[in-house]
Each structure stands twice: as structure tokens, then as C-alpha cells.
C-alpha positions as CSV (number, residue, x, y, z in Angstrom):
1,X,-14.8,30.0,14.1
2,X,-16.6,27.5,11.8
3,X,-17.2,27.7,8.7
4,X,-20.0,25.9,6.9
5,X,-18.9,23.9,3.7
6,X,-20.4,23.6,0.6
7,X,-22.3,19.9,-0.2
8,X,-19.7,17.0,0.0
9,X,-19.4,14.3,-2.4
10,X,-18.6,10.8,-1.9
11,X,-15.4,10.0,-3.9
12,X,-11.7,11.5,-3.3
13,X,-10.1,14.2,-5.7
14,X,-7.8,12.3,-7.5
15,X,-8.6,12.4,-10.7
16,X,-9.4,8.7,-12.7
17,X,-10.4,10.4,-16.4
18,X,-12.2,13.0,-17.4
19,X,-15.3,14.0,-15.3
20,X,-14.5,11.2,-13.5
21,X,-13.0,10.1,-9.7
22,X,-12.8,7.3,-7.6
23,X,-16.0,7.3,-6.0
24,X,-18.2,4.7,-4.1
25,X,-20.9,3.4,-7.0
26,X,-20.7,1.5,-10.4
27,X,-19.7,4.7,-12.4
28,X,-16.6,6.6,-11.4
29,X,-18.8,9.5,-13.2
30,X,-18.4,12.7,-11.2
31,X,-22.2,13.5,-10.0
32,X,-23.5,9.7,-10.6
33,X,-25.5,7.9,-7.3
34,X,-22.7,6.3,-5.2
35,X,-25.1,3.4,-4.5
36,X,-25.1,1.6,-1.3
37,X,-22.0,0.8,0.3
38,X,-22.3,-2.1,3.1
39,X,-20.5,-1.9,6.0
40,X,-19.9,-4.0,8.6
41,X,-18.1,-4.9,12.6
42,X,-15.0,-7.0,12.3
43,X,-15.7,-9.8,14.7
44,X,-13.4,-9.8,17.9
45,X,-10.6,-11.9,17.6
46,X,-10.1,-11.4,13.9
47,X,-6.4,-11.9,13.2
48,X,-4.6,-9.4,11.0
49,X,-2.8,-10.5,7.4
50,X,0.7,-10.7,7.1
51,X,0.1,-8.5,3.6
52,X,-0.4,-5.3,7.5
53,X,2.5,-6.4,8.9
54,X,4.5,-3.2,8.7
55,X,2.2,-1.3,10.0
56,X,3.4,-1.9,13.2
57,X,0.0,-3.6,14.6
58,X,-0.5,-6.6,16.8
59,X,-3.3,-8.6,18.3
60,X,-6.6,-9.4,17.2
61,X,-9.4,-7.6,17.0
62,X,-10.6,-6.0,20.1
63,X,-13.7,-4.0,19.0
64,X,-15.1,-4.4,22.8
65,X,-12.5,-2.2,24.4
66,X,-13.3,0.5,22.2
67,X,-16.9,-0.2,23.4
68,X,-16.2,0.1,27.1
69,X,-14.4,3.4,26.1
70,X,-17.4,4.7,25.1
71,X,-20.6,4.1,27.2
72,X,-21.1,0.2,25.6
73,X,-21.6,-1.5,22.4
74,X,-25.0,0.4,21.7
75,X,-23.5,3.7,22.4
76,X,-20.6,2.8,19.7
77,X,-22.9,1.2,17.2
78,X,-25.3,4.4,17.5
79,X,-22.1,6.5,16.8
80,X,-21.2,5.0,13.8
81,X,-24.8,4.8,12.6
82,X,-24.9,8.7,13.3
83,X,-21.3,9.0,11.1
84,X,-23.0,7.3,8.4
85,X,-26.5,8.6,8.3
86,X,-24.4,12.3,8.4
87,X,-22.3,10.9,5.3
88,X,-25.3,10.1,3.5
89,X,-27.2,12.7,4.2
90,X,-24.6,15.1,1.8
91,X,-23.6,12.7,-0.1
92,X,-25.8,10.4,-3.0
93,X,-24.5,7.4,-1.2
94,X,-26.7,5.2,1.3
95,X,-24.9,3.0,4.2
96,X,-26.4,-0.5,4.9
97,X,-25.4,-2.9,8.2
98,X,-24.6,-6.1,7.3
99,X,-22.7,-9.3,9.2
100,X,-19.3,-10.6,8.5
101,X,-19.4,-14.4,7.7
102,X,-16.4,-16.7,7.6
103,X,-13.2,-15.3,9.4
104,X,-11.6,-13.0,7.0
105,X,-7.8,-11.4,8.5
106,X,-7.7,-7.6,8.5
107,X,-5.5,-6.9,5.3
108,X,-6.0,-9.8,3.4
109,X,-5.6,-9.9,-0.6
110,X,-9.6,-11.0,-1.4
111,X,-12.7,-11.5,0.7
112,X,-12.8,-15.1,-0.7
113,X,-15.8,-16.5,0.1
114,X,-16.4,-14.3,3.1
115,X,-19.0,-12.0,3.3
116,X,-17.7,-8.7,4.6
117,X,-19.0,-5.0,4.0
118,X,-17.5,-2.6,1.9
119,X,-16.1,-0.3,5.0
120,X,-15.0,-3.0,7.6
121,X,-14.7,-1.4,11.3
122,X,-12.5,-2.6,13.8
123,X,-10.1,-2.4,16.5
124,X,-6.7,-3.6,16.8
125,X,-3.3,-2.5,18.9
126,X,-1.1,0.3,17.2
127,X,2.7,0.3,17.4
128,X,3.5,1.3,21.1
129,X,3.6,5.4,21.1
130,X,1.7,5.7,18.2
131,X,-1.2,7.9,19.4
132,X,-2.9,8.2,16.7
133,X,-7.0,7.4,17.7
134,X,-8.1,5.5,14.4
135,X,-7.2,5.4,10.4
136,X,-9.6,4.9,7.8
137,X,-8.7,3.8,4.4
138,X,-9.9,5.7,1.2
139,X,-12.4,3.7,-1.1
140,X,-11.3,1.3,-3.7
141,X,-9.6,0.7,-5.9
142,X,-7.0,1.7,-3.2
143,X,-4.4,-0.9,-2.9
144,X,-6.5,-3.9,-4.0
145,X,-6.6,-5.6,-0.4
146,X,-10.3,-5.7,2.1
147,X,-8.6,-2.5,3.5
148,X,-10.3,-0.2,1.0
149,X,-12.9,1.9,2.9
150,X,-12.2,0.4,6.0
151,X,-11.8,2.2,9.5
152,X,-9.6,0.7,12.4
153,X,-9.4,2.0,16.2
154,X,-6.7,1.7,18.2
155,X,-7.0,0.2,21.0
156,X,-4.0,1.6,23.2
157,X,-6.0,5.0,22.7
């Protein structure tokens, strides 16, 4: 059976200081607005970093096969929208689309002068018998690389 949860919140549970968390949002203040958190679709053909390396992944960027797995592009972009307009709707945190800009490696240390969301989506080739469907990476600061927040299919799945 399900069970209904309480309200979620948009940061994790470990704790940063006193009333505080790592949350999306200028304050890391436990019950503060989360703000808006940009997110965008890694371009196809985006290389990874070296900094990924042992995680086994190869490729580039191959958002369009998760696409045809799923009914096309719009069917896939009105998933995620769904998955974020749920998110928001529990938690004080609002999603906006916006597009990458400069070619930016999945992994990499800094954005640079790229323009890339918060939460990054995109696909890439797992480590062959890995089966897991897709990882997502917790906000930041988490690691100090353009992985925090982002989400990444796999395409062998």
C-alpha cells in the first residue's frame, strides 16, 4: 500500500549548522524560499570531463535516445516539466528552462563562461552491466564540480 507523506522540503538532511541544511536558495536557513533553480538539456554530443572518468562512463551526450525511448523529445521534455512542476508544487522552490551556451563537459571543475542551469539533464553510456536507469546528484555545495543537482540517463537502459 501507499502511504501519503508529509510536505517535502527542498534541501537534504545533512545538517550545515544550526536550523540550517544544504538547500537550493541564498539561505541554507531551514524553512527559507529555495528561490528558483534553472535547469537545463545538456546538448547532444557534450563530452564528459576527465575530473568523471571513474565512473565508468563513455560517449557523449546522447539525450535523443532517451527521447526515442519514450514517445519523442516532447513526450520527454513534458516529463521532466511534470517532475519539476511536482517538486515545486511541495516544495518553496520554483524550476525555470533555460539553454546551455558554450560547450561545457559533463563533470567539469566551473561553468566558466558557459551558461548552464543549476540541474543539468542528460544522457550518457554507463559502464557495460551497469543497469542502473539514471543518477541524479544532490544540490550543491556537493563536490564543487557542474555535477551538483544534475540528473544523467543512461543510455544502454
Amino acid at each position: 500500500a501507499l502511504v501519503a507523506a508529509a510536505g517535502a522540503q527542498a534541501f537534504d538532511i545533512f545538517p550545515f549548522g544550526l536550523d540550517q541544511a544544504l538547500k537550493w536558495g541564498p539561505s541554507n536557513r531551514i524553512g527559507t524560499p529555495g528561490g528558483i533553480v534553472t535547469w537545463s538539456l545538456i546538448p547532444d554530443d557534450t563530452p564528459l570531463d576527465p575530473l568523471v572518468s571513474s565512473f565508468g562512463w563513455t560517449g557523449t551526450s546522447d539525450l535523443a535516445s532517451v527521447y526515442a525511448q519514450v514517445g519523442g523529445e516532447a513526450a520527454a521534455l513534458a516529463a521532466l516539466e511534470a517532475a519539476f512542476a511536482a517538486w515545486s508544487a511541495v516544495a518553496d522552490v520554483d524550476f525555470v528552462r533555460i539553454d546551455e551556451t558554450g560547450p561545457l563537459p559533463l563533470g567539469a571543475a566551473t561553468a566558466g563562461t558557459a551558461v548552464v542551469g543549476h540541474i543539468r539533464v542528460g544522457a550518457f553510456a554507463f559502464a557495460p552491466g551497469d543497469f542502473t536507469a539514471a543518477v541524479g546528484f544532490a544540490a550543491p555545495p556537493n563536490g564543487g564540480t557542474t555535477l551538483e543537482g544534475d540528473l544523467v540517463f543512461n543510455t544502454n537502459n
